[in-house]
C-alpha positions, -999 to 999 in steps of 0.1 A, spaced: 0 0 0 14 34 -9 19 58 21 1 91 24 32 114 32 29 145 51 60 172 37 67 198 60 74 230 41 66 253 71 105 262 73 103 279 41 122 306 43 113 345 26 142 342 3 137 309 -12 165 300 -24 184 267 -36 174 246 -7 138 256 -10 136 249 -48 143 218 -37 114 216 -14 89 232 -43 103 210 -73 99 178 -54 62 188 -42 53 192 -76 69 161 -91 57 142 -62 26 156 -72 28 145 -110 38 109 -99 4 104 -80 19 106 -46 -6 105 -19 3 140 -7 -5 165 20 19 197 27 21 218 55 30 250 49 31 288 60 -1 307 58 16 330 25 24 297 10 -11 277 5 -23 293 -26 11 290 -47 15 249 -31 -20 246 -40 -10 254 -75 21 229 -76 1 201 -67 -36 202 -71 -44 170 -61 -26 172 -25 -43 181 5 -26 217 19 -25 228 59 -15 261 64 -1 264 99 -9 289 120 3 325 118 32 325 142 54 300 119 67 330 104 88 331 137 118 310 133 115 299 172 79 300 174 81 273 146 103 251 157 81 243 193 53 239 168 70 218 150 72 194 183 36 197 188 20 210 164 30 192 135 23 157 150 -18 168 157 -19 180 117 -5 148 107 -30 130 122 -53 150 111 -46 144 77 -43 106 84 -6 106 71 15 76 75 46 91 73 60 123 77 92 141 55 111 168 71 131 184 45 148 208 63 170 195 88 148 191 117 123 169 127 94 165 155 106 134 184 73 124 193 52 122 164 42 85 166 49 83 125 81 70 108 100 101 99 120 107 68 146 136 72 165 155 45 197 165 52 213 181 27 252 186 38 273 187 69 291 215 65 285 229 96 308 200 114 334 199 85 336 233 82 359 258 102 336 280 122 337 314 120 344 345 141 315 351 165 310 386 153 305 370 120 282 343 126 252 336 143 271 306 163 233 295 181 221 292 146 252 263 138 247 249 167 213 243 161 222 230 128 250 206 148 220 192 169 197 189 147 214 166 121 229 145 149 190 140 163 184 133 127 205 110 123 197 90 157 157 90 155 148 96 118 132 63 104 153 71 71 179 99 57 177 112 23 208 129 11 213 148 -21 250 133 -32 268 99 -23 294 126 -13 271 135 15 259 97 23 293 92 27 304 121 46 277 111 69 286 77 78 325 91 79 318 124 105 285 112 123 284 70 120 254 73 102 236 39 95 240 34 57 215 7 52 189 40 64 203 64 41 187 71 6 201 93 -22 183 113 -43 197 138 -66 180 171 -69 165 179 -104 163 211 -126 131 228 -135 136 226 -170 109 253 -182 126 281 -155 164 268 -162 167 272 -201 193 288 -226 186 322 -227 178 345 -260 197 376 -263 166 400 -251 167 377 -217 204 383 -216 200 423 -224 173 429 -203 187 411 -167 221 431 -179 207 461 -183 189 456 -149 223 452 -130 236 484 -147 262 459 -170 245 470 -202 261 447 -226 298 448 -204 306 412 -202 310 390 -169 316 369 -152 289 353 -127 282 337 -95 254 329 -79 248 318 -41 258 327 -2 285 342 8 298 324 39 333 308 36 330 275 26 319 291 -7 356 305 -13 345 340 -27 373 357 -14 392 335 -37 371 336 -64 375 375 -63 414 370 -58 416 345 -87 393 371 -108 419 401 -103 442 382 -109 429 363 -144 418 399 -154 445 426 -146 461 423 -178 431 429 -205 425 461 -216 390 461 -211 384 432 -187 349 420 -177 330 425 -143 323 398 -115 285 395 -107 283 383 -69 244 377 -70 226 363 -40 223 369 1 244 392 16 261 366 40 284 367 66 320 360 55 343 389 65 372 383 43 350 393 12 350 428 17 392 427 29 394 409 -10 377 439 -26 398 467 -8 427 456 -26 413 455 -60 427 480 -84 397 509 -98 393 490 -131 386 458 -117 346 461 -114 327 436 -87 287 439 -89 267 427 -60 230 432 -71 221 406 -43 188 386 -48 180 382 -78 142 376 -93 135 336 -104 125 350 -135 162 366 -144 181 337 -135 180 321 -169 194 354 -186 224 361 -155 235 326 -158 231 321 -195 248 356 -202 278 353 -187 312 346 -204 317 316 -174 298 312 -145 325 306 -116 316 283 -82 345 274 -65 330 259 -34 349 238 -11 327 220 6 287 215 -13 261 189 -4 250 191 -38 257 224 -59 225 235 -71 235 267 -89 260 245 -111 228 226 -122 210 253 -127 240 273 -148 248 245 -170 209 241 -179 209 277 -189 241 269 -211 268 285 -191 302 276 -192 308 262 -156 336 267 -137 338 246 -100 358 232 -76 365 189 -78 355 186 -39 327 170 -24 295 163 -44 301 190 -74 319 161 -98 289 143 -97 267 166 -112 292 188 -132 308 152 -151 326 161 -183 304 192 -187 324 215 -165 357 225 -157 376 223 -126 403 242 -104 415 238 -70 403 262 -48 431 288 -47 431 320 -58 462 312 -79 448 282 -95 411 298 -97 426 329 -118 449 304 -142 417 283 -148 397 314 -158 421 325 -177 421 298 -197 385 296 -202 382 334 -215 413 331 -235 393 301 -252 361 310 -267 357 274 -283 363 257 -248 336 275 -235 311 266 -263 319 232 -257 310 230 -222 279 249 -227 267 223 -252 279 197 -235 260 213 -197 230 214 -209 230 177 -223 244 169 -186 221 193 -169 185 166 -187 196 139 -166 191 157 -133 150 155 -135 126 165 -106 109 129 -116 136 110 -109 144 133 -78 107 117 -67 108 84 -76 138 78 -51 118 99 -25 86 79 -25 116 47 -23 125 62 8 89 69 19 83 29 13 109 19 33 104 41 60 64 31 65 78 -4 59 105 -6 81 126 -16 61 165 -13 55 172 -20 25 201 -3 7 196 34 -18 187 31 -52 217 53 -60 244 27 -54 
């Protein structure tokens, strides 16, 4: 018998960004593969879930789960009555944390651990309760959730390395690409999301996520300078996205010469996405540490040129379709060099992206969710799909 599954989208965040198009793309494939569904969600939320998938059943939580601590004692108590309400037989948390007494198997999301691999930062920089509540919340995870899914076998494995996690109870499921929103751009896309940034046909360079230091921006903007100095008109570096908290990115800028341009337009609408990625000259991600890398999906199905880092999970969605550097600035700027100074290069791993970028699919992101959903209303152990 197929479980009715209860997802728990009341963390949504304001800025939706990659972690919650996760969250949206798998309701609505989950949808479209006739999942016995019900979503929980914030009160602003209903109407557009209620558009991804028709057919599910969608609770809007009370007002106060706009409060991040407000939501999480609700989540305890609250989230348990709604799921038996809705008569669900299990319950997916996709966001980290999950509710200890709920009386349902549990399947829990957890998307990296970066947060014990990762140096921690300066107080003054960081909201340290807010890793710390991340630290406690995967190890509970990991302890009482009836199944894990992971986005990477880089994560499954990092997992079972830092946190003994039980791989027989860990499933991996790739995260897909919304193929209608993530598209090669036409030159009017391109022109109008340039002219919006005040580029206005300058070329760039882009990238596109947080800025906290397992990202490596600092280096990226090091690497930049340093790939750039010597053209006589050399492009700009885009930083798009959430302001963040790593300190050594503004130290990287003061030492930047007049003529090397950085643009930080921050968040940028769904909508222009398509034409920032698709536009630029090479879109540059040189994380050191990802759980799955997202915005190198999303680039290389806009036709980018991709530029990444060969740690963690990024080599198993970038393949032959990207190119690599370390994550130093030195080797960052010779490896951008070498993609501008090559314009046939950069076609090449365009084409070859967005052939990569089809096999990453929202339906097969689904199929290996309601796999885990089985399992977890069956008790069962059986190893991932994913190998």
């Amino acid at each position: 018998m197929t479980p009715r599954v209860l997802v728990d989208a009341a963390a949504v965040p304001a800025d939706r960004g990659a972690l919650i198009r996760y969250v949206d793309g798998l309701v609505a494939a989950l949808h479209e593969a006739g999942a016995d569904l019900a979503v929980v969600c914030q009160r602003a939320d209903a109407e557009r879930y209620g558009k991804l998938a028709p057919a599910a059943r969608i609770l809007a939580g009370p007002a106060a789960l706009t409060n991040r601590g407000k939501r999480l004692v609700w989540e305890q108590f609250g989230l348990p009555v709604l799921a038996q309400r809705a008569e669900a037989d299990v319950i997916h948390a996709p966001y980290y944390s999950i509710p200890l007494r709920s009386g349902l198997p549990i399947v829990a999301t957890i998307h990296d651990v970066a947060c014990f691999t990762e140096p921690e930062p300066e107080p003054e920089q960081y909201d340290t309760a807010r890793a710390a509540f991340f630290r406690s919340a995967t190890r509970t995870a990991v302890r009482r959730a009836s199944r894990l899914v992971v986005p990477s076998k880089a994560t499954r494995d990092e997992l079972v390395r830092v946190l003994g996690a039980d791989p027989t109870r860990i499933d991996v499921a790739y995260h897909g690409v919304d193929a209608v929103l993530f598209h090669p751009p036409g030159e009017r896309e391109i022109r109008r999301v340039a002219d919006r940034i005040g580029l206005h046909g300058h070329p760039y360079i882009a990238y596109l996520g947080g800025i906290e230091p397992r990202k490596n921006v600092p280096n990226l903007i090091r690497g930049f300078a340093e790939a750039v100095e010597h053209l006589p008109a050399p492009p700009a570096l885009v930083l798009a996205g959430g302001p963040g908290w790593d300190g050594e990115v503004e130290a990287a800028m003061a030492g930047l010469p007049p003529r090397i341009r950085i643009v930080r337009p921050g968040y940028l609408p769904f909508a222009d996405l398509p034409g920032f990625l698709g536009g630029a000259l090479v879109v540059a991600f040189p994380s050191r540490s990802e759980g799955f890398g997202l915005p190198v999906l999303e680039a290389m199905a806009c036709g980018a040129p991709v530029l990444t880092t060969h740690r963690a999970s990024l080599p198993e969605v970038g393949g032959d379709a990207v190119a690599y550097t370390e994550p130093d600035a030195e080797s960052v700027a010779a490896a951008l060099r070498a993609l501008l100074e090559s314009p046939r290069r950069r076609t090449a791993l365009s084409s070859a992206g967005v052939d990569r970028a089809r096999e990453f699919t929202w339906r097969l992101s689904a199929e290996a969710h309601l796999a885990a959903y089985q399992r977890a209303a069956d008790g069962c152990t059986s190893l991932p799909g994913y190998g």
